[in-house]
Chimera marker file (.cmm) of the C-alpha trace (Angstrom):
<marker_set name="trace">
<marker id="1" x="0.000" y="0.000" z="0.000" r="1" g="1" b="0" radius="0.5"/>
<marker id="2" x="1.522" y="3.633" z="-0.879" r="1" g="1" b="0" radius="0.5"/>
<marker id="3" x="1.440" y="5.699" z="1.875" r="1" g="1" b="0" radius="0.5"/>
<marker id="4" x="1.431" y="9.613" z="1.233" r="1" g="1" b="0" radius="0.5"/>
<marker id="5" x="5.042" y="11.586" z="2.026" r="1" g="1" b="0" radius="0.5"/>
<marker id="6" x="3.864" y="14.336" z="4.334" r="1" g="1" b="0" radius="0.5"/>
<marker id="7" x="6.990" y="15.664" z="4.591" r="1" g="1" b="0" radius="0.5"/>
<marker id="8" x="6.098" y="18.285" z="1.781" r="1" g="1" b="0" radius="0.5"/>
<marker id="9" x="3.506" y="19.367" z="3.580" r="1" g="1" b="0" radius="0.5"/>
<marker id="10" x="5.352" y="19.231" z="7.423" r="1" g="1" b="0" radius="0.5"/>
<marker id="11" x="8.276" y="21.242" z="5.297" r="1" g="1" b="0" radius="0.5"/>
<marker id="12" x="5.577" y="24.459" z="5.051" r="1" g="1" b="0" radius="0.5"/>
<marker id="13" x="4.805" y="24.438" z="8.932" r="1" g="1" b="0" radius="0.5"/>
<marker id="14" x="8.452" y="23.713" z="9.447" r="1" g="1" b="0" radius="0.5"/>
<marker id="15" x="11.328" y="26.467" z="10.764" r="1" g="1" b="0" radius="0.5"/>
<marker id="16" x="15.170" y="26.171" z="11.554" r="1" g="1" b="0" radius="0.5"/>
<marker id="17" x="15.864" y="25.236" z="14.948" r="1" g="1" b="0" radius="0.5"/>
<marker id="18" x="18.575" y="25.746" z="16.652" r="1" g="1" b="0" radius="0.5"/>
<marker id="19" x="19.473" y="23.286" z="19.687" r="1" g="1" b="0" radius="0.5"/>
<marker id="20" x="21.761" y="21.830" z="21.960" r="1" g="1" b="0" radius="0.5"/>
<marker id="21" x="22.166" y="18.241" z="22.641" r="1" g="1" b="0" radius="0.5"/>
<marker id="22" x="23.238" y="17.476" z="26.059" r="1" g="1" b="0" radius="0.5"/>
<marker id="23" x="24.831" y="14.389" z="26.335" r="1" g="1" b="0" radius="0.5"/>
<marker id="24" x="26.646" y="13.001" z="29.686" r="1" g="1" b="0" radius="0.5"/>
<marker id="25" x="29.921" y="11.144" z="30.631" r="1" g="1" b="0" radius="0.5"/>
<marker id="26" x="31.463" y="9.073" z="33.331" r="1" g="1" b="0" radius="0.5"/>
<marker id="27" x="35.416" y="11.333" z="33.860" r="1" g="1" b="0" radius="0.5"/>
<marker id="28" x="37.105" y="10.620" z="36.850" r="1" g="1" b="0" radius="0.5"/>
<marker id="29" x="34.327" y="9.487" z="38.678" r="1" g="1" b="0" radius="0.5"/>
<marker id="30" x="32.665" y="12.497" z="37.800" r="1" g="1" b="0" radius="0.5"/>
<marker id="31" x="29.681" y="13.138" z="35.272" r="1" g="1" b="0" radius="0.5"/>
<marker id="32" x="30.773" y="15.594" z="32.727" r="1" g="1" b="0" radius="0.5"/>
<marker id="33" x="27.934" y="17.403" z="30.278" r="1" g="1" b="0" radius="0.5"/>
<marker id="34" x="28.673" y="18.397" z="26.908" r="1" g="1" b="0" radius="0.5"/>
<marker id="35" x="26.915" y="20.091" z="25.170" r="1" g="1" b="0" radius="0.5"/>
<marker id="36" x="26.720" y="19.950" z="21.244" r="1" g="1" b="0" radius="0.5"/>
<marker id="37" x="24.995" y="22.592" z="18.266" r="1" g="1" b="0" radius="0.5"/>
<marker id="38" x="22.224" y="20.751" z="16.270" r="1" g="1" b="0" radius="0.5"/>
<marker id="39" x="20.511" y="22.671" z="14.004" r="1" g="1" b="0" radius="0.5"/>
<marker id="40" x="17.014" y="21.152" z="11.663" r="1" g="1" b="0" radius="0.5"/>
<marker id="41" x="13.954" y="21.797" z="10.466" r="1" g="1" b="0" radius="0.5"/>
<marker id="42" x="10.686" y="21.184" z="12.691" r="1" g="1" b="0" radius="0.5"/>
<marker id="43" x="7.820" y="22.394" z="14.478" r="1" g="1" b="0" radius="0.5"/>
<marker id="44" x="6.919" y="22.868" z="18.407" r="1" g="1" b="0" radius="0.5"/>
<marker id="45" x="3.171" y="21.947" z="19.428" r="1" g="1" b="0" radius="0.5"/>
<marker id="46" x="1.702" y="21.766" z="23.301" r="1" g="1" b="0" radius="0.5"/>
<marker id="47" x="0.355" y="18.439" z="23.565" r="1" g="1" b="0" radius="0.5"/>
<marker id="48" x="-3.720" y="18.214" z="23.887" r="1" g="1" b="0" radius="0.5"/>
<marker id="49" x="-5.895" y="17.539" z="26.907" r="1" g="1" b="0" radius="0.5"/>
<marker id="50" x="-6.511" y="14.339" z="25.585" r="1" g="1" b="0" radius="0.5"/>
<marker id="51" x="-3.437" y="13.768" z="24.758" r="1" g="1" b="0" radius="0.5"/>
<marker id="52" x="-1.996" y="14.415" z="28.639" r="1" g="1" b="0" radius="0.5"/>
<marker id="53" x="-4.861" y="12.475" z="29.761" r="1" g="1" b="0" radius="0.5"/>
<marker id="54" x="-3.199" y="9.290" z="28.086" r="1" g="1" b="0" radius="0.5"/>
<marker id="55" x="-0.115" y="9.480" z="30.600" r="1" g="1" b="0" radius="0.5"/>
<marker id="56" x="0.201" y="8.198" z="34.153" r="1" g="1" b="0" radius="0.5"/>
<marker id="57" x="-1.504" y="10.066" z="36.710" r="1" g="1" b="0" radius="0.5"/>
<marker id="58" x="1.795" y="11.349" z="37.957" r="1" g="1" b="0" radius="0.5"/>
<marker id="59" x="3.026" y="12.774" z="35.115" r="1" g="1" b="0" radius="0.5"/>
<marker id="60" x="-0.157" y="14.666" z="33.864" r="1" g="1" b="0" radius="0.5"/>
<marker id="61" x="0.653" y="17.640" z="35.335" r="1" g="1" b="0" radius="0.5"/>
<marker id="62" x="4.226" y="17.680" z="33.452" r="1" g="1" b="0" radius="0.5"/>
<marker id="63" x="4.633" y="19.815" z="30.673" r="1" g="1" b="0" radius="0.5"/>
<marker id="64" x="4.377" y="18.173" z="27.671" r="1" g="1" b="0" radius="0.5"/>
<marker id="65" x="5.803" y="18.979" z="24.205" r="1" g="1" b="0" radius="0.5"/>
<marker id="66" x="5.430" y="17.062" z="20.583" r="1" g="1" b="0" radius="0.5"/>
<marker id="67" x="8.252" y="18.466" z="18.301" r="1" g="1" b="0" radius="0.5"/>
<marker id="68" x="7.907" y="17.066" z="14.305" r="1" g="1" b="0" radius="0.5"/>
<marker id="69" x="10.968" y="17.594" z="12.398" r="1" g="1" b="0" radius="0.5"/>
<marker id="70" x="13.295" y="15.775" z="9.853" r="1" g="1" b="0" radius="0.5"/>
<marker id="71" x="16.348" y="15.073" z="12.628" r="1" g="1" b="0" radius="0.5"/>
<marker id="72" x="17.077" y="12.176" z="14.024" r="1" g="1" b="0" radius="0.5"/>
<marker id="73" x="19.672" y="12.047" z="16.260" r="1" g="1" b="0" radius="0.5"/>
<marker id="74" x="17.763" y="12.617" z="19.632" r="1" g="1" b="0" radius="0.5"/>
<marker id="75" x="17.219" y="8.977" z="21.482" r="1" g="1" b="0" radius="0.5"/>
<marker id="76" x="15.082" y="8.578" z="24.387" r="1" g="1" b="0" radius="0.5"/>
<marker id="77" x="16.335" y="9.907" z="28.082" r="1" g="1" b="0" radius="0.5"/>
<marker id="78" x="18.384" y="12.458" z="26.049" r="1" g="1" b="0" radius="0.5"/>
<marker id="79" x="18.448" y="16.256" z="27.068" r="1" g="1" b="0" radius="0.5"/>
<marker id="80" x="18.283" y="18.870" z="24.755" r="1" g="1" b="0" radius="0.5"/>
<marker id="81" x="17.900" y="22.882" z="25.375" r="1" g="1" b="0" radius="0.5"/>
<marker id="82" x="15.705" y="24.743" z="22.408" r="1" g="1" b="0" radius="0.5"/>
<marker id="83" x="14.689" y="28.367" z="23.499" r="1" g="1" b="0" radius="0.5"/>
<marker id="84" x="16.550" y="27.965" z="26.620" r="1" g="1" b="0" radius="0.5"/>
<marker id="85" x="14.252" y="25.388" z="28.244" r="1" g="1" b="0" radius="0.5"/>
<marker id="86" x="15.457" y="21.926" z="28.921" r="1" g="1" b="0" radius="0.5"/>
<marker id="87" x="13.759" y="19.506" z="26.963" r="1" g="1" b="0" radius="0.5"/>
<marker id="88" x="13.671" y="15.455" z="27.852" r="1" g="1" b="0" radius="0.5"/>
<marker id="89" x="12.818" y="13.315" z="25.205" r="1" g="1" b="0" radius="0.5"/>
<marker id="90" x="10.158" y="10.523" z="26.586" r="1" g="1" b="0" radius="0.5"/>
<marker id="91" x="9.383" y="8.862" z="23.641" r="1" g="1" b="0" radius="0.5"/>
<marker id="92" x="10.276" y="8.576" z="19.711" r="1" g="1" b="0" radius="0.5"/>
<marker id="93" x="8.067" y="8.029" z="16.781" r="1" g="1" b="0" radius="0.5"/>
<marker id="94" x="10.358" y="7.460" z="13.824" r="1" g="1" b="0" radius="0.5"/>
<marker id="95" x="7.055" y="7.713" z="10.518" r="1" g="1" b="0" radius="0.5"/>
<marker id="96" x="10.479" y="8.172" z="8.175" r="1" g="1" b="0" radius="0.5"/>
<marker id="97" x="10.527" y="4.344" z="8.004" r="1" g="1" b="0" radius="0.5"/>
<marker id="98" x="7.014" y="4.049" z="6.993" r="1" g="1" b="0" radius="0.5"/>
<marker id="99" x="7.658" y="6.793" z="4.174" r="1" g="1" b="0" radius="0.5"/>
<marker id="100" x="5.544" y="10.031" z="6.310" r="1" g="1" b="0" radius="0.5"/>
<marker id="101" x="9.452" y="12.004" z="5.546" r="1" g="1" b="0" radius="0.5"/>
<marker id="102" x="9.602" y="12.908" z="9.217" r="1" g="1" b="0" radius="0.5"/>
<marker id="103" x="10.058" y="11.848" z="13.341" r="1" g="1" b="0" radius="0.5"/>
<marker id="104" x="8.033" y="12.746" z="16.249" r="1" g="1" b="0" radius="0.5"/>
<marker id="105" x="9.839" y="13.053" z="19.718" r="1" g="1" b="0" radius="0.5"/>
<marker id="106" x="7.267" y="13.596" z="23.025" r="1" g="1" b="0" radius="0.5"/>
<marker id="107" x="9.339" y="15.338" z="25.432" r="1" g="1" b="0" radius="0.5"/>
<marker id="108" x="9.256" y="16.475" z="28.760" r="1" g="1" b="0" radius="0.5"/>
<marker id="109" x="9.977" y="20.123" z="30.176" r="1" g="1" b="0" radius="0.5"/>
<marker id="110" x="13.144" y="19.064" z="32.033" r="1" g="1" b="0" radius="0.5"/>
<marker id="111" x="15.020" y="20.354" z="34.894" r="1" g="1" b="0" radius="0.5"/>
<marker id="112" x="17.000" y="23.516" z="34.787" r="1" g="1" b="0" radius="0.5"/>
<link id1="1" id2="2" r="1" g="1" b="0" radius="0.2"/>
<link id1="2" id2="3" r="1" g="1" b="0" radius="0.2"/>
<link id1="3" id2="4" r="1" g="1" b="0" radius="0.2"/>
<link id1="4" id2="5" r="1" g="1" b="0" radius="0.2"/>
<link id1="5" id2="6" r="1" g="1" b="0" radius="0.2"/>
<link id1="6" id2="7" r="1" g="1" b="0" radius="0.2"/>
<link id1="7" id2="8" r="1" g="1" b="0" radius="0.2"/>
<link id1="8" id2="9" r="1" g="1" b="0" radius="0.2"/>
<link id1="9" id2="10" r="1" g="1" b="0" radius="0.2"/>
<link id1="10" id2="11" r="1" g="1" b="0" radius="0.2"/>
<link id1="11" id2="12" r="1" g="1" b="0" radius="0.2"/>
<link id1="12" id2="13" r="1" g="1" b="0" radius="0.2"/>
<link id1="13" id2="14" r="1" g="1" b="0" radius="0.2"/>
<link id1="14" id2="15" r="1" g="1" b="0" radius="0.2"/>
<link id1="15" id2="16" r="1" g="1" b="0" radius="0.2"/>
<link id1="16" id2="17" r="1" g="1" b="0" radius="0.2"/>
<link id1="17" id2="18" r="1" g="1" b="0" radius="0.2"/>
<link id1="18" id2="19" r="1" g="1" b="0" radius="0.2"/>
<link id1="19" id2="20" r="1" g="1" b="0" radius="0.2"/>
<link id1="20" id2="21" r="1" g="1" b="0" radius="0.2"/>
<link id1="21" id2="22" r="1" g="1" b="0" radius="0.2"/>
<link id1="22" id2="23" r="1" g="1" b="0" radius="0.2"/>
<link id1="23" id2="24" r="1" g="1" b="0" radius="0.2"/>
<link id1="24" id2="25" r="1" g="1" b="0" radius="0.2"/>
<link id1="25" id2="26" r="1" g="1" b="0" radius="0.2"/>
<link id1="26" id2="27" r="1" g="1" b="0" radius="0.2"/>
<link id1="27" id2="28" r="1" g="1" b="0" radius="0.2"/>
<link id1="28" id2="29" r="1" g="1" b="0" radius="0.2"/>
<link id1="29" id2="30" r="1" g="1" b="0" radius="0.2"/>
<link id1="30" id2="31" r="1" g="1" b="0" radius="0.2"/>
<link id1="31" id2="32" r="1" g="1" b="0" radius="0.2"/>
<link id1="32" id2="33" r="1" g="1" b="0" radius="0.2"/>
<link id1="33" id2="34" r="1" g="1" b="0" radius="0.2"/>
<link id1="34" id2="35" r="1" g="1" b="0" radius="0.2"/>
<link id1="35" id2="36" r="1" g="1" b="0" radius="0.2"/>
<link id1="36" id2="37" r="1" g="1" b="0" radius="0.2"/>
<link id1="37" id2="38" r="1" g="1" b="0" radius="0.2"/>
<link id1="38" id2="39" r="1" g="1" b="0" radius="0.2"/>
<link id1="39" id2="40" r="1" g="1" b="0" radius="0.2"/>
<link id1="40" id2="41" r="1" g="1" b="0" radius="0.2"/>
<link id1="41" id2="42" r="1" g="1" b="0" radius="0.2"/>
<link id1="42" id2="43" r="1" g="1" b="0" radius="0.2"/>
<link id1="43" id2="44" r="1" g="1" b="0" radius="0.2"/>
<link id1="44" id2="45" r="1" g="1" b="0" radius="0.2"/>
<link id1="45" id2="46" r="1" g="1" b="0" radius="0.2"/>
<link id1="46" id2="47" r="1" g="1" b="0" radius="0.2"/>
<link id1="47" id2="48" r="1" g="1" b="0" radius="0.2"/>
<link id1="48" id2="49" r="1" g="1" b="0" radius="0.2"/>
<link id1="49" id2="50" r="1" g="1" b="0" radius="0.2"/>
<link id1="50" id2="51" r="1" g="1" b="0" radius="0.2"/>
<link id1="51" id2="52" r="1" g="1" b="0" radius="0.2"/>
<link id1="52" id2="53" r="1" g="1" b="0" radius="0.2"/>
<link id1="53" id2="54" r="1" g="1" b="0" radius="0.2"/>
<link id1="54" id2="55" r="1" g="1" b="0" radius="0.2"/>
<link id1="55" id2="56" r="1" g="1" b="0" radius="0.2"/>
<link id1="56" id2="57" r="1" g="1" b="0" radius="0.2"/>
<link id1="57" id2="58" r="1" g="1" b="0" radius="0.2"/>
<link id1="58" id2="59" r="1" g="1" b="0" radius="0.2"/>
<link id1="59" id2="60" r="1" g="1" b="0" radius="0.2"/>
<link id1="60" id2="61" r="1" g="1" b="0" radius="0.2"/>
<link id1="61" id2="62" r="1" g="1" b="0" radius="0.2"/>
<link id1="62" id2="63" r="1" g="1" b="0" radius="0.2"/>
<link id1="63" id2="64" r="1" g="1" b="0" radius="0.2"/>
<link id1="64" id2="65" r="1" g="1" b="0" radius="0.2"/>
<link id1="65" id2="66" r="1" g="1" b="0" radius="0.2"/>
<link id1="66" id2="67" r="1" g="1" b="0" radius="0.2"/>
<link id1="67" id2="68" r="1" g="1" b="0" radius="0.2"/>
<link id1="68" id2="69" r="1" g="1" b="0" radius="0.2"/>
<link id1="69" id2="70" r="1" g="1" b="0" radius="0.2"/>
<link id1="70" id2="71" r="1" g="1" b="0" radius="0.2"/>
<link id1="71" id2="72" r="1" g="1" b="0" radius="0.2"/>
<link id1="72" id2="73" r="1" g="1" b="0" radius="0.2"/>
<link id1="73" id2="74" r="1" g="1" b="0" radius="0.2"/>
<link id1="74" id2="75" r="1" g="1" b="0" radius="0.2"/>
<link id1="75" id2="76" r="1" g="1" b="0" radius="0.2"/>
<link id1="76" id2="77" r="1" g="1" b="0" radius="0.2"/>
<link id1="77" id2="78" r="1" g="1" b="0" radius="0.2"/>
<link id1="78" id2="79" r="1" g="1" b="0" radius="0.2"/>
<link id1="79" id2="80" r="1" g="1" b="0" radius="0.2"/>
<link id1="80" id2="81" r="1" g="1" b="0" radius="0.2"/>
<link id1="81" id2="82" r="1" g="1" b="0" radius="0.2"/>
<link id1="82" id2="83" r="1" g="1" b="0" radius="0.2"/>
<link id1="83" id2="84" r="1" g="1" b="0" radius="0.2"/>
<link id1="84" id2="85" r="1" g="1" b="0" radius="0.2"/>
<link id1="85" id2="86" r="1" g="1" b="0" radius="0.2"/>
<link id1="86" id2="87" r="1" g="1" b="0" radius="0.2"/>
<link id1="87" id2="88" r="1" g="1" b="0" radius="0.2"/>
<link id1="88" id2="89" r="1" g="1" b="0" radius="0.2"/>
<link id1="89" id2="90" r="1" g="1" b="0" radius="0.2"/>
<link id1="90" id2="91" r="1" g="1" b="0" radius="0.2"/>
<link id1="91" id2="92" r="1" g="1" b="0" radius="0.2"/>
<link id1="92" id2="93" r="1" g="1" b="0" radius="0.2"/>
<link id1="93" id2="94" r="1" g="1" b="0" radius="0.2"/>
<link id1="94" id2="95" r="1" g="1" b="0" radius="0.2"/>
<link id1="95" id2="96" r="1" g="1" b="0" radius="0.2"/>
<link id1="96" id2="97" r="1" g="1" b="0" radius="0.2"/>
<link id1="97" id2="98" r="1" g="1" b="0" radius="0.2"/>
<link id1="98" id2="99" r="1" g="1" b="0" radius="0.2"/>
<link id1="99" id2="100" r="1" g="1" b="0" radius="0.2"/>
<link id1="100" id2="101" r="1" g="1" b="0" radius="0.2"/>
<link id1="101" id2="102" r="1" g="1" b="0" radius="0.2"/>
<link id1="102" id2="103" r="1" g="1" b="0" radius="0.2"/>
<link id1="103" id2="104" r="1" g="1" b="0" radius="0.2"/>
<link id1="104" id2="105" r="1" g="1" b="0" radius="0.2"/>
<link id1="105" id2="106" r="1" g="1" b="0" radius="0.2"/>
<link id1="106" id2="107" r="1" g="1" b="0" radius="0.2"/>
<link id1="107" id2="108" r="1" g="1" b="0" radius="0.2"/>
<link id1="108" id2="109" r="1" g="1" b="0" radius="0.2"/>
<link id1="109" id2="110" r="1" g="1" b="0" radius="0.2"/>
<link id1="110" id2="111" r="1" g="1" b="0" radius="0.2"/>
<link id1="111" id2="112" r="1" g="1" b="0" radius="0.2"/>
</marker_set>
């Protein structure tokens, strides 16, 4: 079955992003952060009611983030800052490998 490539379409909603993925390492005994420029294409959108009211009780009241965007690179439990807030990435929908021409991340606002 051919599946549309919404990625034309995600490409008009789109804007450049800048970012910075945090990643973490074991020196000394000591954990070191790093962080490193990424820069794509994608778009920030508040999660729904209905969409929050999916989670765990616990983490309802979390604030909640979908980004869409053509980069890849984020895995889940990584930290990355866009706009100066600390984002968490919970989960990762990859639709590039059914043909959509895009990822989904749900993150987290993170700690500061």
């Amino acid at each position: 079955m051919n599946r549309p490539n919404v990625a034309d379409v995600l490409q008009g909603w789109m804007q450049k992003l800048n970012a910075k993925k945090i990643t973490a390492e074991i020196i000394n005994g000591d954990a070191v952060e790093a962080e490193t420029p990424v820069t794509f294409n994608g778009m920030v959108q508040v999660q729904s009611p209905y969409q929050i009211s999916l989670h765990q009780e616990g983490e309802r009241s979390w604030n909640w983030t979908d980004i869409y965007c053509d980069y890849a690179d984020f895995d889940l439990d990584d930290v990355f800052i866009l706009n100066g807030k600390n984002y968490r990435v919970m989960k990762k929908d990859n639709w590039e490998e059914f043909g959509y021409g895009y990822y989904k991340y749900e993150c987290v606002r993170d700690y500061e």
